[in-house]
Backbone as a printed PyTorch tensor [residue, N CA C, xyz], in Angstrom:
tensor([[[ 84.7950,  89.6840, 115.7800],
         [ 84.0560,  90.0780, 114.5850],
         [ 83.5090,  88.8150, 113.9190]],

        [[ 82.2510,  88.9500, 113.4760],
         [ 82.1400,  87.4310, 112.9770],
         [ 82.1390,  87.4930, 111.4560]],

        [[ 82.0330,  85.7950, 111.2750],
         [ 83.2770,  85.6420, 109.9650],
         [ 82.2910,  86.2630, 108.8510]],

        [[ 81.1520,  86.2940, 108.6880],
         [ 80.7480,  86.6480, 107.4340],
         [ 80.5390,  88.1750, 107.2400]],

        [[ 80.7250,  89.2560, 108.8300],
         [ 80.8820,  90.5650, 108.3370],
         [ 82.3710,  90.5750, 107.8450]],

        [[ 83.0890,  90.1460, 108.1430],
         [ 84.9740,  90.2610, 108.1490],
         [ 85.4680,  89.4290, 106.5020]],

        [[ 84.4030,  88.7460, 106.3480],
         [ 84.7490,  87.9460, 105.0870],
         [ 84.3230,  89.3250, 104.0200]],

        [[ 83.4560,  90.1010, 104.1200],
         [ 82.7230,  91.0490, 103.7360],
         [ 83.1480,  92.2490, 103.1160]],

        [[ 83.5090,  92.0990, 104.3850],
         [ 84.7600,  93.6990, 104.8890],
         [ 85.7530,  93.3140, 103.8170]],

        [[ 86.5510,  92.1360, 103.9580],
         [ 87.8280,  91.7820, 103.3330],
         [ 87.4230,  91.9640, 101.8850]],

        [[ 86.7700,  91.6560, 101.0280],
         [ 86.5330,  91.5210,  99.9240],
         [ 86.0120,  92.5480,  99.1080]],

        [[ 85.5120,  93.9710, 100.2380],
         [ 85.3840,  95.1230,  99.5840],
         [ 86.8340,  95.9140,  99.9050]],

        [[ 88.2080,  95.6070, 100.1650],
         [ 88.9530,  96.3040, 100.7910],
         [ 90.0360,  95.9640,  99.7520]],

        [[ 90.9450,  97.4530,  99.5820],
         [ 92.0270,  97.2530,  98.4600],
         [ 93.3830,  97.9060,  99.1360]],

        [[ 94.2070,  97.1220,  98.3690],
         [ 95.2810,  97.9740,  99.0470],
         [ 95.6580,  99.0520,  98.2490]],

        [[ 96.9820, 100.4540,  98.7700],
         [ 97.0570, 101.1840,  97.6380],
         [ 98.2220, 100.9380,  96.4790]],

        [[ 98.0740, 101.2140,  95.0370],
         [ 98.9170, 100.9440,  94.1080],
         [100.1520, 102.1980,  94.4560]],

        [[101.2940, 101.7670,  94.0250],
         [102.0110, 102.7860,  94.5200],
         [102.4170, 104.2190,  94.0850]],

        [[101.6070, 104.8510,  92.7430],
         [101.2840, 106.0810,  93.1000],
         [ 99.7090, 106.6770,  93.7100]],

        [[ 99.4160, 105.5780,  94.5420],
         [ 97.8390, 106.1010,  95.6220],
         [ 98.6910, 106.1990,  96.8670]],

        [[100.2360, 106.2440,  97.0870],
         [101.1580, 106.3240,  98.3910],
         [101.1210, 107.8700,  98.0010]],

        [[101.3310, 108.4200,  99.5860],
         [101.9110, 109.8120,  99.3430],
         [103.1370, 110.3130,  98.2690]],

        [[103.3010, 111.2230,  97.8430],
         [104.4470, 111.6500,  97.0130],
         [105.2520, 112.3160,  97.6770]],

        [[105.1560, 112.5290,  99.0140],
         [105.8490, 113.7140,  99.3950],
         [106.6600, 112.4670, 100.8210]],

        [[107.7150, 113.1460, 101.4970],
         [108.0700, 111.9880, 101.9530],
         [107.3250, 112.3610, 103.5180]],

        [[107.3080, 111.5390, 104.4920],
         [107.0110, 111.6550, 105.2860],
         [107.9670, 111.1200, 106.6490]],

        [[107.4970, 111.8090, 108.1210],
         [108.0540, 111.5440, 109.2500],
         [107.5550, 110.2130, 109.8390]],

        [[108.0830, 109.2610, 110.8240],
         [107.2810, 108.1880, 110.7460],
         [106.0680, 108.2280, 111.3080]],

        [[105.8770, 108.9590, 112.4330],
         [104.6230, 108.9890, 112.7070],
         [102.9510, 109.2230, 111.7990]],

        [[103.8070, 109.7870, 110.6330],
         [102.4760, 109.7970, 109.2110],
         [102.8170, 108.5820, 108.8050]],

        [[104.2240, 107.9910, 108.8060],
         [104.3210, 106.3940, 108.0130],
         [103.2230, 105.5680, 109.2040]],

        [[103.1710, 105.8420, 110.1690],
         [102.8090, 104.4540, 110.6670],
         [101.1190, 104.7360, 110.5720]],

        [[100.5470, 106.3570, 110.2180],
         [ 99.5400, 106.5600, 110.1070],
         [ 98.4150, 106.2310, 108.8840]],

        [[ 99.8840, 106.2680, 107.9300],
         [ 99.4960, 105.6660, 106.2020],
         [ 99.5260, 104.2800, 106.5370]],

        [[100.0650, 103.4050, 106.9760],
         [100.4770, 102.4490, 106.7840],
         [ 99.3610, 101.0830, 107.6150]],

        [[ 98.8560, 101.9650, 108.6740],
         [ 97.5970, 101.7240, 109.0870],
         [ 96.1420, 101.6980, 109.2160]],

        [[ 96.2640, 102.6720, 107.6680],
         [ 94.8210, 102.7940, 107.7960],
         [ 94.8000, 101.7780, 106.5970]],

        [[ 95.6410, 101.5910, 105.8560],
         [ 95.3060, 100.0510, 105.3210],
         [ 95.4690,  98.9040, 105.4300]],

        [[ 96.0290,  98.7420, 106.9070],
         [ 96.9870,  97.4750, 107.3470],
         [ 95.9070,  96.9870, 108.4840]],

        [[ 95.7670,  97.9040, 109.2120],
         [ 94.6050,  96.8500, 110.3680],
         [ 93.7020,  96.7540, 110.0760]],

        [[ 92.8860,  96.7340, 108.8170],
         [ 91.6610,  96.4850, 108.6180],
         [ 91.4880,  94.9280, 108.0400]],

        [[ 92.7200,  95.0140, 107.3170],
         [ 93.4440,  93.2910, 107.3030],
         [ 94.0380,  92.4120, 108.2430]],

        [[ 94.5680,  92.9660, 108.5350],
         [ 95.5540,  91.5740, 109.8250],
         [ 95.1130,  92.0300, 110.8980]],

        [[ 94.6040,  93.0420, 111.5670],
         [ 93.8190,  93.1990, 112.8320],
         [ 95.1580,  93.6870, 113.6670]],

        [[ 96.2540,  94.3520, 113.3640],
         [ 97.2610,  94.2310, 114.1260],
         [ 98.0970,  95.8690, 113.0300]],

        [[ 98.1000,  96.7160, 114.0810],
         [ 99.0780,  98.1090, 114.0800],
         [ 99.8630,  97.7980, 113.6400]],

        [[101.0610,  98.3950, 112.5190],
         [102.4210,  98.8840, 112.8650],
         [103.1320,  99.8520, 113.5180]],

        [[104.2270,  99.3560, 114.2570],
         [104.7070, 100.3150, 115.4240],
         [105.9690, 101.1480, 114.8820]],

        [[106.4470, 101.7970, 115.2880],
         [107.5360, 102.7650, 115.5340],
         [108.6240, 101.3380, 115.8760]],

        [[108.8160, 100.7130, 116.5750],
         [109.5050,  99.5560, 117.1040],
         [109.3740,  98.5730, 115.8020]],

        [[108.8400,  98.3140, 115.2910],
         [108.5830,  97.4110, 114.2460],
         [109.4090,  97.6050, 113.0250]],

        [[108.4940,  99.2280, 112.7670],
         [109.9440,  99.9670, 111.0390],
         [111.2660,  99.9900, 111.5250]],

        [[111.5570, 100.7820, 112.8370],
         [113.1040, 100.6950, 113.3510],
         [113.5240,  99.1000, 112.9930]],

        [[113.1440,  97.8660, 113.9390],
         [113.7000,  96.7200, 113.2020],
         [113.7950,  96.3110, 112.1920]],

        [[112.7610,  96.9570, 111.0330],
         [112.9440,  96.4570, 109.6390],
         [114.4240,  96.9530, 108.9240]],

        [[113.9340,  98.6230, 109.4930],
         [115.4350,  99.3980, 108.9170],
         [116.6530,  98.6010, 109.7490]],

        [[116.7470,  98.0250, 110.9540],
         [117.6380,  97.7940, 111.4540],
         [118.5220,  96.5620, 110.9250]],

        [[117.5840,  95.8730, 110.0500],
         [117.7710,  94.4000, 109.9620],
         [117.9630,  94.7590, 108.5190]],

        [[117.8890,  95.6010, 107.8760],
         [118.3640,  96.0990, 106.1700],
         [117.2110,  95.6530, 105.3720]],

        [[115.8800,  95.2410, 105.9340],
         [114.9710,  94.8640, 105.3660],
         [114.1740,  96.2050, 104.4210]],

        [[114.4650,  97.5070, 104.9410],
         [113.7830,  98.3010, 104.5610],
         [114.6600,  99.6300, 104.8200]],

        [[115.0070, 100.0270, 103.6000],
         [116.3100, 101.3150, 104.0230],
         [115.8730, 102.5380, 104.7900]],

        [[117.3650, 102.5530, 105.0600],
         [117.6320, 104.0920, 106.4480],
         [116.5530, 105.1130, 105.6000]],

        [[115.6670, 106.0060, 106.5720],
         [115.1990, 107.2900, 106.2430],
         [116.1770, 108.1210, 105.4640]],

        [[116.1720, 108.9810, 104.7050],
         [116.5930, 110.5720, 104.3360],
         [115.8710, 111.4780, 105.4950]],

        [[117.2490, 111.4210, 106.1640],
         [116.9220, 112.8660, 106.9790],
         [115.7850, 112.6000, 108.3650]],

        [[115.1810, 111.3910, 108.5110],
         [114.3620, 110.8520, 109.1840],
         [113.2350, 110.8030, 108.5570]],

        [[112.8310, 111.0660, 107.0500],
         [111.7470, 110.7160, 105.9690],
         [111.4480, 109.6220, 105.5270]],

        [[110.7360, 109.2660, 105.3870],
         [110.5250, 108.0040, 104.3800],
         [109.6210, 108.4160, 103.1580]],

        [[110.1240, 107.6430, 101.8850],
         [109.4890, 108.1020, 100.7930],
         [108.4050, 106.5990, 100.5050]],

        [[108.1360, 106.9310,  99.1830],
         [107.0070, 105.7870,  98.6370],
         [107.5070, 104.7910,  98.8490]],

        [[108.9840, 104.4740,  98.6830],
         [109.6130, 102.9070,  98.4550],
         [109.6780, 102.1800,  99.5820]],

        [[109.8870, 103.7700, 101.0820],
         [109.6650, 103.0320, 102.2090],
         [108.4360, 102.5230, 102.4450]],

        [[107.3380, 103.5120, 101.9790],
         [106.2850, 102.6790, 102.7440],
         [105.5560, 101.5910, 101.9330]],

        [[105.7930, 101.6030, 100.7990],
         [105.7640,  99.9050,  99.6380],
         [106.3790,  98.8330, 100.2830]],

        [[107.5680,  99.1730, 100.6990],
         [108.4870,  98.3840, 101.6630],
         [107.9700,  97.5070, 102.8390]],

        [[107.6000,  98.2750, 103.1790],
         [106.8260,  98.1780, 104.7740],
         [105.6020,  97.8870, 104.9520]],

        [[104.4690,  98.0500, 103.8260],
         [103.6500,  97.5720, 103.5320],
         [103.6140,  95.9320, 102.9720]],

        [[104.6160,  95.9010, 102.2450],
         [104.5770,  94.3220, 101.7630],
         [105.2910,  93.3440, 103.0350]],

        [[106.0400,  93.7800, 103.6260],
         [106.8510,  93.0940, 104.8700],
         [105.8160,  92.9270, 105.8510]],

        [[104.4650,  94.0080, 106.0450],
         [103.9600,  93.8730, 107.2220],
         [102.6440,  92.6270, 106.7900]],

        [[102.3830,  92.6330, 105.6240],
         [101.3890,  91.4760, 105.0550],
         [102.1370,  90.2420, 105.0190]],

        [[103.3760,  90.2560, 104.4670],
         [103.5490,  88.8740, 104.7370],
         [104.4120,  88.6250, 105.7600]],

        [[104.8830,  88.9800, 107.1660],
         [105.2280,  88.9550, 108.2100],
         [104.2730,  88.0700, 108.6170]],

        [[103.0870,  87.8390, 109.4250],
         [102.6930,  86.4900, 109.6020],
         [102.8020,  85.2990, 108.9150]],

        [[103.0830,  84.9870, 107.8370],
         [103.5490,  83.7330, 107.3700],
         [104.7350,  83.5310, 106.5200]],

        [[105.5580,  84.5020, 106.8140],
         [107.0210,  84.2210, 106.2200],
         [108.0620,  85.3890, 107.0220]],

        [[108.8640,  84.2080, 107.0640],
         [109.8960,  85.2070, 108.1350],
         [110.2430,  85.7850, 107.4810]],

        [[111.5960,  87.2070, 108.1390],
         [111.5000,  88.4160, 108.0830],
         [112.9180,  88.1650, 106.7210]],

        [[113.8690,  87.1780, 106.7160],
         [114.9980,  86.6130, 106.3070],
         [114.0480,  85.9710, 104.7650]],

        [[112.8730,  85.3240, 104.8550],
         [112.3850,  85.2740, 104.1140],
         [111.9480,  86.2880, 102.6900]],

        [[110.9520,  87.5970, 103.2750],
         [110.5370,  88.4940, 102.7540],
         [111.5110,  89.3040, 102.2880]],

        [[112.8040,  89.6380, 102.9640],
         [113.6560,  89.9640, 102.3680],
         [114.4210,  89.4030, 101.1990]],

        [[114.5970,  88.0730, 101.2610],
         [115.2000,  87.9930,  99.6710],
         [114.1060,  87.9740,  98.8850]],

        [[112.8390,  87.8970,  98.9180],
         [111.9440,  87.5600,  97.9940],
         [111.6740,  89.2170,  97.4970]],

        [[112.0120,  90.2740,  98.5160],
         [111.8040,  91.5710,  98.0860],
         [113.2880,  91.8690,  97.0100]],

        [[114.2250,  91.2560,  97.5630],
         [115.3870,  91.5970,  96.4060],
         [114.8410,  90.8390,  95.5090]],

        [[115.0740,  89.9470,  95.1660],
         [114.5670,  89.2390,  93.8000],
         [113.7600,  89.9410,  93.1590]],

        [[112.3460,  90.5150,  93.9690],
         [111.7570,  91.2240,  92.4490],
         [112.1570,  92.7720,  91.9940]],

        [[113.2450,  93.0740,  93.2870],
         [114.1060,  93.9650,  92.8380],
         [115.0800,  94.0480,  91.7800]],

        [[115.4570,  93.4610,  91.7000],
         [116.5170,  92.7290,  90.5280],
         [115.6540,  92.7990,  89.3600]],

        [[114.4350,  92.1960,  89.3440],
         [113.8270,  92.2000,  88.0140],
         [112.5000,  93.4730,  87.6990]],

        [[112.5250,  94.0080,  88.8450],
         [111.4690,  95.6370,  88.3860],
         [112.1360,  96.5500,  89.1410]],

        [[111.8100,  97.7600,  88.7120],
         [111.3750,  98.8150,  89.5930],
         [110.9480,  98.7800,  91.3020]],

        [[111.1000,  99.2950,  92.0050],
         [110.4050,  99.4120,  93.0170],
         [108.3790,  99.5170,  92.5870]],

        [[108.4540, 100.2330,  91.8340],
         [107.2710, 100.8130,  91.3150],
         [106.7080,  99.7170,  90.3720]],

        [[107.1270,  98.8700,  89.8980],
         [106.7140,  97.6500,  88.7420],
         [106.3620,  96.3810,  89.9380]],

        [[107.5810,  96.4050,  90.6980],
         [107.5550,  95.0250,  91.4890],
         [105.8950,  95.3120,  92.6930]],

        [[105.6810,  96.5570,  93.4470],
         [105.4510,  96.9670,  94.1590],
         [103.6650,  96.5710,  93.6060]],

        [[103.3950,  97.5130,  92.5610],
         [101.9410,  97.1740,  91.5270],
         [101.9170,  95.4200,  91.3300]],

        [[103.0780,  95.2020,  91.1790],
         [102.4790,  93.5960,  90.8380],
         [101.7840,  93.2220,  91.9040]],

        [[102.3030,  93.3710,  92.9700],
         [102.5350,  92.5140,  94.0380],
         [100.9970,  92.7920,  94.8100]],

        [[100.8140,  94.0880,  94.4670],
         [ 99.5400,  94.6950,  95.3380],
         [ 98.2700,  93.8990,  94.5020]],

        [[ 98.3080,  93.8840,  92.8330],
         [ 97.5090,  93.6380,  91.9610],
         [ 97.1510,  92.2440,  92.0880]],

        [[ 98.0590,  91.0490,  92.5400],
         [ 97.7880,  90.0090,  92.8280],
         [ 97.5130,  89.8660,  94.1530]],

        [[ 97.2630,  90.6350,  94.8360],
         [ 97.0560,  90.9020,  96.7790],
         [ 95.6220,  90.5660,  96.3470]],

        [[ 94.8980,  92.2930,  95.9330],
         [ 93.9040,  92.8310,  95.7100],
         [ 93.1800,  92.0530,  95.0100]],

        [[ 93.6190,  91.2560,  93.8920],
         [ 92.5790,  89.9190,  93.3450],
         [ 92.2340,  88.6570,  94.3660]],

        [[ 93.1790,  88.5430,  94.8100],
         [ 92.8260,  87.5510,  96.2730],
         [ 92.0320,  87.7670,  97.2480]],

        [[ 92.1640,  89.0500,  97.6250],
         [ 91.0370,  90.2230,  98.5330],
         [ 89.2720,  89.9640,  97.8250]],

        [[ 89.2810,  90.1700,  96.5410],
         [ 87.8610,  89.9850,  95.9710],
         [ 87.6740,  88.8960,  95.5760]],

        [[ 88.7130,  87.8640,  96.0680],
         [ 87.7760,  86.4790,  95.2580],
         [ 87.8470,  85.8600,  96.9380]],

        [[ 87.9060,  86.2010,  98.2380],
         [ 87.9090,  85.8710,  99.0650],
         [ 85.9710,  85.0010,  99.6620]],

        [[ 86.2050,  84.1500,  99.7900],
         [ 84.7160,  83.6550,  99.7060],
         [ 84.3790,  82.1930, 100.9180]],

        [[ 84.7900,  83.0070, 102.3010],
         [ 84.3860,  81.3380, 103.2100],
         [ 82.9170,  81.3590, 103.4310]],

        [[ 81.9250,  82.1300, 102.5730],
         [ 80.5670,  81.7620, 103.2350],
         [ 80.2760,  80.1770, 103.3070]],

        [[ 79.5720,  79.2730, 104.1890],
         [ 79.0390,  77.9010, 104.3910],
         [ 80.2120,  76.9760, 103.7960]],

        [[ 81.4730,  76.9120, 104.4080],
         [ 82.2950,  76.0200, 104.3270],
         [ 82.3190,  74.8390, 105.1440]],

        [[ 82.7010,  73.5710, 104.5890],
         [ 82.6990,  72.6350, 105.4830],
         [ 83.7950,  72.6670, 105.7800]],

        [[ 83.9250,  71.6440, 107.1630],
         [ 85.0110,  71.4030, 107.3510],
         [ 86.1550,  71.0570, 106.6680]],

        [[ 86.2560,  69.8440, 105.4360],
         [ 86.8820,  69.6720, 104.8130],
         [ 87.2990,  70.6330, 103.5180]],

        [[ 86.5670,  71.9690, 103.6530],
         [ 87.3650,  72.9850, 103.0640],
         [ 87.9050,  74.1100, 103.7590]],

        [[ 87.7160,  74.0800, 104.8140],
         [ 88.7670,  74.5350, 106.4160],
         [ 90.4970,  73.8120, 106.0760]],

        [[ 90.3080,  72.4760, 106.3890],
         [ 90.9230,  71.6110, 106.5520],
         [ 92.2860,  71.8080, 105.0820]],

        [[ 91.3240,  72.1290, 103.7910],
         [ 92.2470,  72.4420, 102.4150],
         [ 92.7000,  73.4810, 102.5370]],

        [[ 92.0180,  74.7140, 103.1720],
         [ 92.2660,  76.1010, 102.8220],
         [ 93.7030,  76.2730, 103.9780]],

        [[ 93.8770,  75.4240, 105.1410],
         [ 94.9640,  75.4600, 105.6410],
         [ 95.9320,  74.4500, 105.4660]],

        [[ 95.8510,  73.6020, 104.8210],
         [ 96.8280,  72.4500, 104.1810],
         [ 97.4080,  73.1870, 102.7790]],

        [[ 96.7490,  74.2970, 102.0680],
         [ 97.0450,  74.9620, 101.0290],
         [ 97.9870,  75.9220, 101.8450]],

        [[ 97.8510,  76.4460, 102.7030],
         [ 98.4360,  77.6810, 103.1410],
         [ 99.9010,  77.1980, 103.4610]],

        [[ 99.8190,  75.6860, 104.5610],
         [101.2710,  75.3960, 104.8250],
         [102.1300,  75.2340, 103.8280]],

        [[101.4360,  74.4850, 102.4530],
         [102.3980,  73.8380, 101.8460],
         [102.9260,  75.3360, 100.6900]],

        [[102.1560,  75.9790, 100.5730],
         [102.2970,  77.3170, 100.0810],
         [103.3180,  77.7270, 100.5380]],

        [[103.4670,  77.8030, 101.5480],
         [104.7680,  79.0930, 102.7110],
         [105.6560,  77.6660, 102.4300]],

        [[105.6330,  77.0470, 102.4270],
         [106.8450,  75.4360, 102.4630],
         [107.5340,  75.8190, 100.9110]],

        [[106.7980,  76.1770, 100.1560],
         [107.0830,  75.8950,  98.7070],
         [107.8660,  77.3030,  98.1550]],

        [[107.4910,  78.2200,  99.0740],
         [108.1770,  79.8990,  98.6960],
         [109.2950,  79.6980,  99.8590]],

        [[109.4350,  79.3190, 100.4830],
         [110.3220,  79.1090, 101.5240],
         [111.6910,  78.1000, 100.6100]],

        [[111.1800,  77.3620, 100.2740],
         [112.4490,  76.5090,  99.3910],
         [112.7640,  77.2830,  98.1050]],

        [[111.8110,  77.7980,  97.1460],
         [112.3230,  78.7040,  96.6620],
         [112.8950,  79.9070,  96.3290]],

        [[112.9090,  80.5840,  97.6220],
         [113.9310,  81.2950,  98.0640],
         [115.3090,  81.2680,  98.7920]],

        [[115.3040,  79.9930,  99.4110],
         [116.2570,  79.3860,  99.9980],
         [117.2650,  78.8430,  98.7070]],

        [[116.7920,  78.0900,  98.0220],
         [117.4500,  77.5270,  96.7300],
         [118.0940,  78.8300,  95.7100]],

        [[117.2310,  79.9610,  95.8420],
         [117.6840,  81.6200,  94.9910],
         [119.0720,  81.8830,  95.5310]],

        [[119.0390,  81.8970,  97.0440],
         [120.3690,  82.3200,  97.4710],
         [121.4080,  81.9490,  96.8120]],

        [[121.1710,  79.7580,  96.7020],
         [122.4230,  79.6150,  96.2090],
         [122.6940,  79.7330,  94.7460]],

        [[121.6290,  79.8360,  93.9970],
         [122.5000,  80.0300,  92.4280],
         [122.9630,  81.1830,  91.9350]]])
């Protein structure tokens, strides 16, 4: 896809707030159906059946009711599957307790999308030089370096 339809695409594209999630709970095969029609249009990459099982498996994202998942699962699973490419899975998990501790599922969940979705529309690589290639990924490492220690450092106090 080339970069200035995809830069395009990205910047008209929102994610959903979490009462635009279903209300009703669902089987996974509708989770992975919700969960994709707003997920690969961003990262270019499905969620699987194999994927939620490891999240639930790994306590990242709780057991179904009954084999259902409700809103919290798929808020859950939605925020794990965005930042799964640049923060491990040990990562996203304490950073998901932490803003557990201090909201709602439903408070933490809106924040999180609301500061997504502003990043989504201020997204802007038209005619970059190299040396703002070069920042925009020297920003990114030291970014994941800097949430990475501060979550690491959360554990211990």
């Amino acid at each position: 896809m080339a970069k200035e339809n995809f830069t395009k695409k990205l910047a008209g594209m929102t994610m959903p707030h979490f009462n635009d999630l279903p209300n009703l709970d669902l089987y996974m095969d509708q989770v992975i159906d919700e969960v994709n029609q707003y997920l690969a249009p961003i990262t270019h990459t499905d969620i699987t059946k194999s994927m939620i099982n490891s999240y639930v498996k790994k306590g990242i994202v709780d057991r179904p009711t009954k084999k259902r998942y409700s809103r919290v699962h798929l808020a859950k699973i939605l925020v794990v599957s965005l930042l799964k490419p640049i923060l491990s899975l040990d990562t996203i998990d304490q950073a998901m307790k932490i803003a557990l501790k201090l909201d709602s599922a439903q408070k933490a969940y809106d924040q999180f999308i609301d500061l997504f979705n502003q990043e989504l529309t201020d997204v802007d690589i038209d005619n970059l030089s190299a040396k703002q290639y070069q920042s925009m990924a020297i920003k990114s490492l030291l970014y994941k370096l800097v949430v990475d220690d501060l979550i690491e450092n959360s554990k211990k106090a």
